[in-house]
N, C-alpha and C positions, 0 to 999 in steps of 0.2 A: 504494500500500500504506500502512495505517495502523497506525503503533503507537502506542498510549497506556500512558501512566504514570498510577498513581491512589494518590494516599497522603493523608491526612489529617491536618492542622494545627488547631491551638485557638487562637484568637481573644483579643483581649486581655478583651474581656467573656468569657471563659471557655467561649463556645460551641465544640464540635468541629464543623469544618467539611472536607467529602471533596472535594478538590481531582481533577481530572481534565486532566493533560498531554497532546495528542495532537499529535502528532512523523509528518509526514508523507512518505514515502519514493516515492523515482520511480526509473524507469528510463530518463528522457529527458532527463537532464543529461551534456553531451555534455563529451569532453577536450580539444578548442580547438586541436589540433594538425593541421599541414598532412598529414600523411602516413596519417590513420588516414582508413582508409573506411568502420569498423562505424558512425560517429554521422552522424546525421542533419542534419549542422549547417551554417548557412544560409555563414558567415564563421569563418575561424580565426586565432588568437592565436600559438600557437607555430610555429617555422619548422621549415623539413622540415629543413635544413641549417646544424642550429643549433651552429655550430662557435662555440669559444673556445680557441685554441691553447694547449695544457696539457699538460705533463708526465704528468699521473698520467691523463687522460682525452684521450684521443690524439683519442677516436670522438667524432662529434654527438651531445650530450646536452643534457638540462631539468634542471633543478636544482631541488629542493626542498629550503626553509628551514626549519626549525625554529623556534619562536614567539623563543627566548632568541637566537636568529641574526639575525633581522628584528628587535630590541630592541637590541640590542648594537653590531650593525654594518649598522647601514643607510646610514652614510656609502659603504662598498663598494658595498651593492646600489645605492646612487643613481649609482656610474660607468659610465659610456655602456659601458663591457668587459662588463659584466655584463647579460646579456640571457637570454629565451628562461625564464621563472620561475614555475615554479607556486606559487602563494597558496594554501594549504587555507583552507575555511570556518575551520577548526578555527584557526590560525594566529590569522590576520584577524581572527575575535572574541577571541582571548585577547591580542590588542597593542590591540587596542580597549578592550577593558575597562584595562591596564596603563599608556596612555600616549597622553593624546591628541594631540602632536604627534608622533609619529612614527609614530602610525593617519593619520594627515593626510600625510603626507611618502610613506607608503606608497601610499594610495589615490591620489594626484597620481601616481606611478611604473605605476601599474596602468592610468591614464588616458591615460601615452604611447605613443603607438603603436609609437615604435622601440625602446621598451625589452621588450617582448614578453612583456610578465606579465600569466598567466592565473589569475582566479581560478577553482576547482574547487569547487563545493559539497558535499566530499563527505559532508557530515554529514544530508544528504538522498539521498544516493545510495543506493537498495538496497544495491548489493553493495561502499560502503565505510563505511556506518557500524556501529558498533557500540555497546553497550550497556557498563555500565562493571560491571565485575564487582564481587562481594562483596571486601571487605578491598582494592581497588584505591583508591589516590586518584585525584582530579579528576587532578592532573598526570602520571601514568600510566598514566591513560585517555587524556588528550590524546596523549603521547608515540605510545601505541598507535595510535591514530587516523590517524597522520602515516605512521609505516610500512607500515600498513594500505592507503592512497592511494593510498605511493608503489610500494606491491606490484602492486596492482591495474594502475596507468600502467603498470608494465614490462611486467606480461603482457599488457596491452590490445595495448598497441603494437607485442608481439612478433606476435600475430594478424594487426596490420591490415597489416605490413612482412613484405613478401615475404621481403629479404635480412635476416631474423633479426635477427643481433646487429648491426643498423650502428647507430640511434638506442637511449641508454639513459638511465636517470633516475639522478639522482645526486641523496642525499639529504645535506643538512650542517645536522652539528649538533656543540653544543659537549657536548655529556654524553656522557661514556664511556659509561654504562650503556646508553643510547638505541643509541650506535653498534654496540654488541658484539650487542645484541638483532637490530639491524638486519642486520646480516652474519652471523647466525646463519640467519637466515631467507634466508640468500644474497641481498640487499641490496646496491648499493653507496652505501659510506657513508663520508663524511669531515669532518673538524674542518674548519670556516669557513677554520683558521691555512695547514692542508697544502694546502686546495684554492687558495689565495691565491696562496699559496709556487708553486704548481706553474703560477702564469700565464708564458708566454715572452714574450708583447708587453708586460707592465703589469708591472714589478719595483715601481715607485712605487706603486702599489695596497697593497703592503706599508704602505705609512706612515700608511694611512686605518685599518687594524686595532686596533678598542678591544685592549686588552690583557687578558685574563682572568686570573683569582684567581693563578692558579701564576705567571703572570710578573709580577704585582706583587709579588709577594714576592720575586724573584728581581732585580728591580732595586733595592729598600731594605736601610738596613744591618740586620743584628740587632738593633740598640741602638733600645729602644722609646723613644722621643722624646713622646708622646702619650699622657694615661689613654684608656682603652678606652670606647666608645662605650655607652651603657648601651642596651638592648633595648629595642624600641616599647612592650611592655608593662609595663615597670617606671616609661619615661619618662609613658604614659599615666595609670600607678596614681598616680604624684607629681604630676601637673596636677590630678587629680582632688582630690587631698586636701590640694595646697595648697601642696606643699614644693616644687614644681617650678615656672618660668613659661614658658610659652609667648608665643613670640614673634619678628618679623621681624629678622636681624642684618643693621647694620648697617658694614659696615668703615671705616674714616676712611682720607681719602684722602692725609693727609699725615703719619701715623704708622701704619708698618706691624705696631705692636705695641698697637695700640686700637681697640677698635669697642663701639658700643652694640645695644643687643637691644631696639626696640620693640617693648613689650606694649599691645596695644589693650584697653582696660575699656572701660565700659559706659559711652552715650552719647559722653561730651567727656572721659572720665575712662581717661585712658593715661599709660604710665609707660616711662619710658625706662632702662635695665640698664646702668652701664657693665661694660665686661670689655677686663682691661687683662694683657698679657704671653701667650707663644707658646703656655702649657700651659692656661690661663684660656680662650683662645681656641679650644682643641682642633678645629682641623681645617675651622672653620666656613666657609664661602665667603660673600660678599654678597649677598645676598637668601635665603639658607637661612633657612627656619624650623625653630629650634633651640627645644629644650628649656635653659632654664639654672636654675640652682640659688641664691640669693644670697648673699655670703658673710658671716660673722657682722659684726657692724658695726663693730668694733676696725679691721677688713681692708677698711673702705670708702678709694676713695683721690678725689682729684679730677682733672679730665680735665687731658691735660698739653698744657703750651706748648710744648714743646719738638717741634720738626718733623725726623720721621724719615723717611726713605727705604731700602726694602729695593735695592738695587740689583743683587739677585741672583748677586751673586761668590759664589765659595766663604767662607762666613763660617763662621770657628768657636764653638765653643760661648762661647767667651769674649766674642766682641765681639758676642754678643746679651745676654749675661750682662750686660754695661756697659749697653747699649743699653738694658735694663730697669730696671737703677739706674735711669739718669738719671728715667722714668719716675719710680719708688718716691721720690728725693730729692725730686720736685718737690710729690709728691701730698701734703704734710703739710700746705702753706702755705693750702691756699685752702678752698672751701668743698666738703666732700667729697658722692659722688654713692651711689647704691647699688649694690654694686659686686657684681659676680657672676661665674659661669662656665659654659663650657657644657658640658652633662653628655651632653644625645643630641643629632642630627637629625630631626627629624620628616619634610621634604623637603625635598629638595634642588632650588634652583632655576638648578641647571646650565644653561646654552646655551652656542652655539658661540663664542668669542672672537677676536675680531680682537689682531693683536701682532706683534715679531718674534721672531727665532729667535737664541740667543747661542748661535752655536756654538763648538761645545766645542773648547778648547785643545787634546785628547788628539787626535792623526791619526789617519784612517782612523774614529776612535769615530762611532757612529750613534746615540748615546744623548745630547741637547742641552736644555739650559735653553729655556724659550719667554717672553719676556715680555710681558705685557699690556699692549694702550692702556691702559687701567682701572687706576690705580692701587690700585682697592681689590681688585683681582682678585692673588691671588699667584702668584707664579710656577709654570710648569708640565711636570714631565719628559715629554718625547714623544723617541722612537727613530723617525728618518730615515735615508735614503739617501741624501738629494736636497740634504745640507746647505750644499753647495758651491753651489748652483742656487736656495736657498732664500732666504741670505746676502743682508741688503739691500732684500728681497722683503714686504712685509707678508702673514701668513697669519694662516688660520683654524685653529683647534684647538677641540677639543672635551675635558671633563675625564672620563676615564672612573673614577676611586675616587682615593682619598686615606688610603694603609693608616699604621695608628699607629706605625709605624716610618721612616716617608719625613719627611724637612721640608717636604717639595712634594707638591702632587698629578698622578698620574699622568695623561696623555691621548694624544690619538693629534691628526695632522694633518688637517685636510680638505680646503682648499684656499684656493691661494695665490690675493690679490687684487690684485697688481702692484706695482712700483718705490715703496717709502719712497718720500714726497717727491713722488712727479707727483703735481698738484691731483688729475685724478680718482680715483687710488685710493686719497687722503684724504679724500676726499666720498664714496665709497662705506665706507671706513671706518668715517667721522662716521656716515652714515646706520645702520649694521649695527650700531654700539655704544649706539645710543639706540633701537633698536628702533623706524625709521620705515617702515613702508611706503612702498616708491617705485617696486616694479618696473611695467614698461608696464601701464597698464588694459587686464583680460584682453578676449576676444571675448563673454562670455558680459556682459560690465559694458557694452560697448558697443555692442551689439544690445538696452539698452534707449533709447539716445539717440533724442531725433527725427531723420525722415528730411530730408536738407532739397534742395531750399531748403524751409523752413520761414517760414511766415508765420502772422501774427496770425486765426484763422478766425472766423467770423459767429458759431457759436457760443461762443466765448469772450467776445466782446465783446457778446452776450447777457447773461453774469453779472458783469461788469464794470462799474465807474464809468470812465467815459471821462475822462481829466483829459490830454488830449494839447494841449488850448489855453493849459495851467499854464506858466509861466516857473518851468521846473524845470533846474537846473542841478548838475553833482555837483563837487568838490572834492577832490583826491587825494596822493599824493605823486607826483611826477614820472615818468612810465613807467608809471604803474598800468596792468594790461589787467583785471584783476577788481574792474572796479569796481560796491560792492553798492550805495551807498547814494546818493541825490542827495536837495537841498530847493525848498522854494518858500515864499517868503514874499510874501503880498498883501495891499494894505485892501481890507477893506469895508464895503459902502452905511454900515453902521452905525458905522465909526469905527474898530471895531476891526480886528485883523491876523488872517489866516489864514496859518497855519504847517502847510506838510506835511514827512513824511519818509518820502519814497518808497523802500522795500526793494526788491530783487530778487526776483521770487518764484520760486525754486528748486524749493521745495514742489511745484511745479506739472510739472516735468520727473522728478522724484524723487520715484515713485511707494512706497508700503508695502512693505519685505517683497521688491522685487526685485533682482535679483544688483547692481545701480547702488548703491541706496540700503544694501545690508548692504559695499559697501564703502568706501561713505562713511562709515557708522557705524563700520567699523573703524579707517579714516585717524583719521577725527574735527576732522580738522583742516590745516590747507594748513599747508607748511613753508615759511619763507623761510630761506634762506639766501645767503649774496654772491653775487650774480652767479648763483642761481639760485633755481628754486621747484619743491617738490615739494606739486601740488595733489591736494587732495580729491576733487575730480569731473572728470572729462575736458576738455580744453581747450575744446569745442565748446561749452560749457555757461560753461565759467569765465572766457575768453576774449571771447565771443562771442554767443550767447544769452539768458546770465543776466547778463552785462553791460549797466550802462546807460549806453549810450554814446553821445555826443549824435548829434541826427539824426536817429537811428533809434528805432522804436516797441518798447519793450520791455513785458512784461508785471511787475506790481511789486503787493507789500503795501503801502499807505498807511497812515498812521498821520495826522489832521488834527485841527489843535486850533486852536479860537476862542479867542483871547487877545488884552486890553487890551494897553496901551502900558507896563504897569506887569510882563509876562509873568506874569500870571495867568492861570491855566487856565479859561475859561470852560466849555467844551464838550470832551470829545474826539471820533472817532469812528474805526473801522477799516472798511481796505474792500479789494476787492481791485482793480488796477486799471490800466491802460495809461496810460503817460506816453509822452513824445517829449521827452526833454533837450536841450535848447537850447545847452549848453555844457558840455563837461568840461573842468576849469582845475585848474590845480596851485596849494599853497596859494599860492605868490608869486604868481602871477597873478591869483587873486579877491584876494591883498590890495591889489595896486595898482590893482584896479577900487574897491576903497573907498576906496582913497588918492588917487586920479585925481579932482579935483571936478572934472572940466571933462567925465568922464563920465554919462552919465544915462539910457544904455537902463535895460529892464525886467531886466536881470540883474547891471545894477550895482543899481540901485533894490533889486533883491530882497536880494542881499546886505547889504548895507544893514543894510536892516530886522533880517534875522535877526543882522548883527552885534549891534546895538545891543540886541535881545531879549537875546542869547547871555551879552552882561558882564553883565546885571543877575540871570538865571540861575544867572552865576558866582558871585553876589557871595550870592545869597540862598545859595548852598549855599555856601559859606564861614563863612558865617554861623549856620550849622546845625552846621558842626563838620569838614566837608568837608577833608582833607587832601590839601595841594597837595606829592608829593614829588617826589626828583629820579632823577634817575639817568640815567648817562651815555651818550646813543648814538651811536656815528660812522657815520658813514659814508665809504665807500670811492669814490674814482672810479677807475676804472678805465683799461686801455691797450685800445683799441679791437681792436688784435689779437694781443696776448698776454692780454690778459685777467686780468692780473694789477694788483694796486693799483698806483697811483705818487701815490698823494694819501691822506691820511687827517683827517677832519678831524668835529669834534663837531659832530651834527644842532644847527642853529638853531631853536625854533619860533617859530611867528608867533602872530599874534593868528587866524586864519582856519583853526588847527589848533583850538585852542580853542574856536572860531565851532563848526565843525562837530560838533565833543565832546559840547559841552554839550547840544546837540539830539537824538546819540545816544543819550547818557544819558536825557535826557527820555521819548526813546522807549520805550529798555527798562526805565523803571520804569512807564510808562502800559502798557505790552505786559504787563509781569509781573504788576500787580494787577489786569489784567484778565480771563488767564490763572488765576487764583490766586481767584477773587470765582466765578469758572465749574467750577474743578475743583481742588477744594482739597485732594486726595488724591494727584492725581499733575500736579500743573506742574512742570516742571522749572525751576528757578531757582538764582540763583548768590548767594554768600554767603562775607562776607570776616571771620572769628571774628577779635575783639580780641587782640591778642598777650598771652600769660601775663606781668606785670609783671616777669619777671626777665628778658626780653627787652630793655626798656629801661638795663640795666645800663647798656652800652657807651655809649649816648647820653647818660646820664644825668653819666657820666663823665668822658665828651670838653668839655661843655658846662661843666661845673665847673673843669675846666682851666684855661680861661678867665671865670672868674667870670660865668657863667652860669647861671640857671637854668632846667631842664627841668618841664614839669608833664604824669604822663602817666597822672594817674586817668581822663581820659576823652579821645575824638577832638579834644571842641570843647578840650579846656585843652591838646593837643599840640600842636593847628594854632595857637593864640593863641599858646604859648609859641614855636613856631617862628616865626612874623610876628616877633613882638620881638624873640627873639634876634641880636643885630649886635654888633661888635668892632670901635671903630675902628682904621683904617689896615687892616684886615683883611678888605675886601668879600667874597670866597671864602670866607669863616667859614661866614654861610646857607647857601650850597648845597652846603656840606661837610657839615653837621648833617644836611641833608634828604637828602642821600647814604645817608647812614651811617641816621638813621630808616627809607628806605626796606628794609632789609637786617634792621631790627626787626619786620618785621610777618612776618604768615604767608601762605599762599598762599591765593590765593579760590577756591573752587571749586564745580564743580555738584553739588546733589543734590534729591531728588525731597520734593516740598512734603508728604507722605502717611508719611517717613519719619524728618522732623529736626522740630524746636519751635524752634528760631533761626534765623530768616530773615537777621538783620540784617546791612547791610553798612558796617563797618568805615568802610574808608577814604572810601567815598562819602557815610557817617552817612544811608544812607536804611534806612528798616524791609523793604525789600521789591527784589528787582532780578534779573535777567535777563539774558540775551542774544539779541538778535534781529535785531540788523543789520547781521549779517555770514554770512547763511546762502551764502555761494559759497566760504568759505573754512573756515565752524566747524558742524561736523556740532550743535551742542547747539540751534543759530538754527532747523535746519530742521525740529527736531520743534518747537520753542517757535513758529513758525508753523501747524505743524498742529493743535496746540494752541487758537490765535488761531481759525482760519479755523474750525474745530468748533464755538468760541464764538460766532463773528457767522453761522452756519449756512452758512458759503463753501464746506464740504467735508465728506465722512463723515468719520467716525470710525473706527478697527480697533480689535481688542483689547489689542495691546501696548500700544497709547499710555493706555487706560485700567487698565492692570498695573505695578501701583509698585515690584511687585519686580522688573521686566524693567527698569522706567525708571530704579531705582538703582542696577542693576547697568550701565546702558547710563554712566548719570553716570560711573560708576566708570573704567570706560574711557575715557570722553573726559578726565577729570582725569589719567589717566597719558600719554594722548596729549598733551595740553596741558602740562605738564611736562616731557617728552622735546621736544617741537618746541622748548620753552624752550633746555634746555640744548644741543640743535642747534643750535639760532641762535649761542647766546654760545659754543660751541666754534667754530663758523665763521667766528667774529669773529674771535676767537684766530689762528686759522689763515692769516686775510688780513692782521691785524697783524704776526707772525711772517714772511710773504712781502714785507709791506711796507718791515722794516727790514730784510730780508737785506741790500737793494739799499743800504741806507745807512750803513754802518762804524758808528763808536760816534757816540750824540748826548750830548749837551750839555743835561740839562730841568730845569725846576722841578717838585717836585711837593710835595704834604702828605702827612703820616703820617697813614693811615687806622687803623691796628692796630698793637700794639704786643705784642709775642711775645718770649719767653724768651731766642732767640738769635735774633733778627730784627727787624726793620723792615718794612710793608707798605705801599709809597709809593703816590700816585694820583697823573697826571703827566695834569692835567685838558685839556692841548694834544691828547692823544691820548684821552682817554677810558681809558687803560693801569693799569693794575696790576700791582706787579713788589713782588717781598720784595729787600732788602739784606741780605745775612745777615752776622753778626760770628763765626761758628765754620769757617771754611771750613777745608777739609783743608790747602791748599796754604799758610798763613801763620798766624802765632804769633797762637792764641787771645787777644784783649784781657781786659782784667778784666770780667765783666759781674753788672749786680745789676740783678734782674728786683724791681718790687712790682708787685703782684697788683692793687693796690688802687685805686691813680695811675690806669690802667695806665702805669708810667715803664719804661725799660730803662735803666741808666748802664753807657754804652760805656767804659772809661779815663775817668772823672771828667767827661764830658759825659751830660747828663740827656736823654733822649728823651721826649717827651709829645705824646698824640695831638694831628693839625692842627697840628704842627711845619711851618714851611716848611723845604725842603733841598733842595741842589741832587744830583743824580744822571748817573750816565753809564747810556745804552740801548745795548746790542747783544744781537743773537741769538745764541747759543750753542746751534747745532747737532752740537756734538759725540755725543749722543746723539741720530739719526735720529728715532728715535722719540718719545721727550719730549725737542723742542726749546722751549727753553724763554729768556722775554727777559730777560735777566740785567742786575740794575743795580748798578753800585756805589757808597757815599757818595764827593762830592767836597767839597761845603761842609756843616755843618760842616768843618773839617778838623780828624782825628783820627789823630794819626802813625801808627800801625800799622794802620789802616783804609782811609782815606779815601787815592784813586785823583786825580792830578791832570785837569786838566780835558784833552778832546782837545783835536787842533789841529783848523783847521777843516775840515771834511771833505772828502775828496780828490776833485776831477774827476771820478776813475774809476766813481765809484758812483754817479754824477748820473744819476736815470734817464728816458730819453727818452721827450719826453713825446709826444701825439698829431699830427701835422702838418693 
């Protein structure tokens, strides 16, 4: 049956054009249930005995949701209790249209088979759709729709069932009007809250319930604490016209009464909002995008030193009151920012937070504080049962509103993910708070792997250069199993050197477009973390296939260049192409084949060669302006079977880490202008913007300290001024400065060549760069190969790869990927430093003053790679005298002067008094400062010594 709609719209050229809808109706969409025999249907969805033991529905029933039900509380629908669930069409496109993760979290629950959710089409069904009447809204026609369905089910079903009333449909919804409509029509019908309440096996299902409008209110005081949130269309009309900005809020994570609001402008031209005190910051969460308003400029203030922690006690109004002071007193001294507050939310970028749970002094209460890993996330009211069981437990919570009367925002629980404190569900924490993808690669990602055994075929080595007779070797850190890249260095007839650098080709497994490749685009990226790795593409590929591992015949991208003895590029070429590695060595091992003269195979020989190309490579790009910084990496050795650290100790490089770099780089700036010369619209390439000049502040300052001077008009006068600058008696001075530079710059990142006018990269001072030789771990490598392979005519082309706007929204992605694997790594460093000293009582270190704060100190204890604050305001002892300048940056503790790269000696221990933020506490010993400074320990006791591997 066919009905059509026919109305007529005008065209922005002003023509009237007669539009014609036609909306087609069946009568062979069938109801998915075991027990009916009117449909025709091949497989069913709902169980004939579809019991859920319940107060208020004693009988086997289906349950239908309501669009605002499946919105609200899909944490519930997602519990294994809740089964047997019809999806109207009607539903299904209105949470589609409203939310596209939890249209996604929906569709995955409709997909399992033991959850038993059917969808119903009924918006094609003859006898359930309907037409929206005159004076009805859209959301009253839906409403209608859904009772309409669920009328239809009850009577279907009462036909197909013999014994009448045994099976019955149960409709839930949150709107009284819906429900009173619906039991008018003799219906049954109830609120999500009662049918919840009336489960007998699942009381705990209670504590996954978002909370609705009446019970927010009924948990905050009267006393409005918050101005009112200004309405989308007012906050709109002010963006528009100018009085308003829009923009990403930002919380700080070490004062819980500051945050800034980036506003992105046009091209490079963004501006950042500070917004500083509780009513300033109205209600905003971290990453909300907020509306703010800026305040007249009398009332600009400047960002504070002063480091605050909410610690979520009952605080009264007073000691936020102070806690603002101090804020206000400090903001006169320095250089003021533009200071603002927020007026609306435009959205909310709510997800589920991992934390734990303070529960509540008051017995027997089920209403408990939740606090966040995140310290820029604030605290969170949720009502448990489970609080006693909870206690000690890391959980998920989800925030469902934040009414202008509450100090917190209100949320409900989801679910707990195991004991504070075991490694693994701090690694699932880590994971879930940076938003990594890690769960197992599904079936559908790994029914596109090759079948194997897998080998090298005739026609492959048909469109291939064979170079399996090259003395190609790879170079790694110790342990590597994904390894992408190897070289080969050889003379020829003619004097000069042939240099390759053999890539993985991944490209070639990792097809366009299939479920493999859209989950590597989503990864974007392999995570390391201690003692573990969360890859990109499945192990068969990362481990083992795309590996080049010696011995064996791998398929690989070459990149080869004919170069003098002087590493001049004579020639390059690309190709695609099958090696045989001869050796994978770790970097100590290729250095002592170049340190070994009494050796002289062809893969010391080759090494060699690319050493000695590799320094003068270095040097030309030093030379160019090239910045050589620092920064600190340790590493962990482990207990063979605990698994935990008993060693920590700062990465060494070699000369053969360098070796391999500078080749890298080669690569990817010969790979990008080659890319880039072919398709100048959409390469994707990477690019490191020069730091804005008040970024240098802090370096410029430190260096001055010490009667030094910094030059940092351009790359080449930074890296020259860093070469010179030295301090006698002071060798750690250098790579303090380079420390501290490194933390001046900005992040590099990808975007598509079609969409930005500044290629250039910063820290490497080349005009043009890429990434291409690391496609087994960095999703950006293996389009920048398809890319490649398009240009030397190796492979088709698709469309996306020629779409600059798909390619800069893909960039887009991997730069937050790329970013979150970051701050994964350095929390899991955190995490195995903090495990490291449990085992060791207090130490005894040296370190330098990196930062210099209000009421603090920020040591670097370079034995460890460590950073710890000493603070001089602690609760527990008589505040000392302190005078902060701005300018220095100095702090005088009681008449001793602090200045950055102070040497000072420190005590380390962990202070797990808070489970959750444990944190490594240091305190001054040398100087000594009477009211400060902690004598030194004795020497550390027996007890803690920890056994090491036999």
């Amino acid at each position: 049956m066919l009905k059509s709609k026919t109305f007529v719209k005008k065209t922005r050229t002003g023509r009237v054009m007669k539009v014609v809808r036609e909306h087609y109706l069946r009568d062979d969409i069938w109801c998915g249930s075991e027990v009916c025999t009117e449909c025709k249907q091949d497989s069913t969805v709902l169980q004939k005995d579809a019991c859920i033991e319940s107060n208020l529905c004693s009988f086997p029933h289906y349950l239908v949701p309501d669009t605002n039900v499946v919105l609200h509380q899909i944490d519930v629908l997602e519990d294994p209790v809740i089964r047997n669930v019809i999806i109207l069409q009607t539903v299904l496109q209105e949470v589609r249209h409203r939310s596209a993760p939890i249209y996604k979290r929906l569709k995955d629950m409709i997909h399992e088979k033991e959850k038993h959710f059917y969808t119903f089409t009924n918006e094609h069904h003859k006898e359930t759709f309907i037409e929206r009447e005159p004076g009805e809204s859209a959301n009253d026609r839906n409403d209608r729709a859904i009772r309409v369905a669920a009328k239809w089910y009850t009577q279907h079903l009462k036909i197909s069932e013999a014994d009448a009333d045994e099976l019955k449909v149960v409709l839930i919804t949150n709107d009284q009007g819906n429900k009173e409509k619906a039991v008018e029509s003799s219906l049954l019908a109830y609120k999500c809250e009662e049918y919840i309440k009336s489960l007998i096996a699942n009381p705990e299902l209670m504590d996954r319930l978002a909370l609705s409008n009446d019970e927010k209110n009924d948990i905050t005081s009267s006393k409005v604490l918050f101005p009112e949130h200004l309405p989308l269309s007012r906050v709109q009309a002010g963006i528009k016209s100018g009085s308003f900005l829009q923009g990403t809020f930002r919380a700080s994570r070490h004062n819980y009464l500051e945050a800034t609001v980036f506003v992105q402008g046009e091209e490079e031209d963004s501006t950042e909002v500070l917004i500083q005190g509780l009513q300033n910051l109205n209600r905003a969460v971290h990453q909300d995008v907020v509306a703010v308003e800026l305040l007249p400029r009398d009332q600009w203030v400047a960002p504070s030193s002063v480091i605050m922690q909410d610690d979520g006690g009952a605080k009264d109004d007073n000691t936020e009151e102070e806690d603002e002071e101090k804020l206000r007193t400090s903001a006169a001294e320095a250089a003021r920012k533009p200071t603002g507050r927020v007026v609306g939310i435009i959205k909310r970028n709510w997800r589920p937070f991992c934390g734990m749970l303070n529960v509540s002094q008051i017995k027997e209460s089920t209403r408990h504080l939740f606090t966040p890993a995140d310290r820029r996330i604030p605290h969170i009211r949720i009502e448990t049962r489970q609080s006693s069981t909870l206690a000690g437990q890391r959980i998920m919570v989800a925030i469902d509103g934040w009414p202008k009367n509450s100090r917190y925002p209100n949320g409900h629980f989801v679910r707990s993910l195991g004991n504070a404190g075991d490694k693994d569900t701090e690694e699932e924490v880590l994971l879930l708070e940076h938003d990594v993808p890690h769960q197992a690669f599904s079936q559908a990602v790994l029914s596109f792997l090759p079948k194997m055994p897998w080998t090298i075929t005739p026609e492959d080595m048909a469109v291939r250069e064979d170079l399996r007779h090259l003395t190609v070797c790879s170079v790694d850190p110790p342990g590597c199993t994904d390894i992408d890249d190897a070289l080969h260095c050889r003379e020829l007839d003619n004097g000069n050197l042939e240099v390759g650098v053999h890539i993985a080709d991944v490209s070639h497994f990792i097809r366009p477009g299939n479920a493999l490749d859209k989950e590597a685009a989503n990864r974007g990226t392999t995570v390391y973390l201690c003692g573990r790795r969360i890859d990109m593409v499945p192990d068969l590929l990362s481990s083992n296939l795309c590996s080049l591992r010696s011995n064996v015949e791998r398929l690989a991208f070459s990149c080869i260049w004919e170069m003098n003895h002087k590493a001049e590029i004579l020639k390059t070429r690309f190709t695609k192409s099958v090696i045989n590695s001869k050796a994978s060595l770790t970097y100590a091992e290729a250095q002592m084949r170049i340190d070994d003269t009494t050796m002289n195979d062809d893969i010391t020989k080759s090494l060699r060669g690319l050493n000695k190309l590799a320094k003068i490579l270095k040097r030309q790009r030093i030379e160019k302006g090239a910045l050589t910084l620092s920064s600190l990496e340790v590493r962990f050795h482990m207990d063979s079977e605990t698994h935990d650290p008993i060693d920590l100790q700062t990465k060494e490089l070699m000369e053969t880490n360098s070796m391999v770099e500078e080749f890298m780089l080669l690569a990817n700036i010969s790979v990008a202008q080659k890319i880039y010369d072919e398709f100048s619209e959409c390469a994707l390439l990477r690019k490191h913007p020069a730091p804005p000049p008040s970024n240098y502040d802090i370096i410029i300052k430190a260096a001055k300290s010490k009667n030094v001077e910094i030059h940092t008009d351009s790359a080449k006068a930074l890296a020259d001024s860093l070469d010179a600058a030295t301090v006698d008696g002071f060798p750690y001075f250098n790579t303090l400065l380079r420390i501290l530079a490194t933390r001046c710059m900005m992040q590099a990142v990808y975007f598509c060549s079609g969409m930005d006018s500044d290629f250039h990269h910063y820290g490497l001072a080349s005009p043009i760069y890429t990434h291409f030789t690391s496609p087994i771990r960095r999703y950006a490598d293996i389009i920048v190969h398809r890319l490649l392979a398009v240009a030397i005519g190796a492979d088709s082309t698709y469309p996306d790869l020629m779409d600059k706007h798909k390619q800069s929204a893909l960039c887009n992605n991997l730069n937050y990927r790329h970013k979150m694997s970051q701050y994964a790594q350095r929390t899991s460093v955190v995490f195995h430093t903090q495990l490291f000293f449990k085992s060791r009582g207090i130490l005894n270190e040296e370190g330098f003053i990196l930062f210099v704060r209000k009421n603090a100190i920020i040591v670097l204890i370079p034995k460890f790679g460590l950073e710890g604050m000493v603070f001089f305001d602690s609760k527990d002892k008589a505040v000392p005298n302190l005078i902060f300048d701005g300018e220095g940056p100095t702090l005088t503790v009681d008449q001793h002067m602090f200045s950055l790269f102070d040497k000072v000696k420190v005590t380390i221990r962990l202070d797990d008094s808070n489970i959750q933020h444990q944190k490594i506490c240091m305190a001054l010993v040398d100087p000594v400062i009477p009211s400060v400074s902690v004598p030194a320990p004795d020497v550390e006791p027996l007890s803690k010594k920890p056994k090491l591997d036999h």
